[in-house]
C-alpha angles and dihedrals in degrees: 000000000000085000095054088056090046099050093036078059096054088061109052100072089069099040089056091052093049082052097048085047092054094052088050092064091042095058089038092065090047091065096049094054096050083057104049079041084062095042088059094050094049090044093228127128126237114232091263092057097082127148121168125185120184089233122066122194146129091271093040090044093060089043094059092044086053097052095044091052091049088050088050088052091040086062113037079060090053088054094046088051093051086047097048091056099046099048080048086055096045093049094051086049093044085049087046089048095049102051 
């Protein structure tokens, strides 16, 4: 008994800094998605959001505001979705490391 606990023990540092890396992410994506979130409310594009077309007018101009906000919404669900999943897998790991 008394080498199951300790060997139970020898795992959980690394456990716990799978777990804290795990937050991290997590709180990494949230703040990607509150700046893209800003982005959005001040109607303005971040750098990765590029789209050139040879032709510029009033029509292709719109067309290219629509698709990059699309994009910007595109991705800020992205986001959502990754942050979603890994809060999902450090809360499976937390639950492992408790019992």
């Amino acid at each position: 008994m008394l080498q199951d606990s300790t060997f139970n023990m020898a795992l959980r540092p690394s456990e716990l800094n799978r777990l804290h890396k795990y937050k991290q992410k997590v709180r990494l994506l949230e703040l990607d998605i509150q700046f893209l979130r800003k982005c959005k409310k001040f109607k303005i594009f971040p750098k990765f959001i590029k789209i050139n077309i040879p032709i510029k007018n009033k029509t292709t101009d719109r067309v290219i505001h629509n698709a990059k906000l699309n994009w910007l919404n595109l991705e800020i669900k992205n986001l959502y979705s990754k942050q979603d999943s890994l809060s999902l897998q450090a809360l499976e790991l937390h639950l492992d490391i408790s019992k």
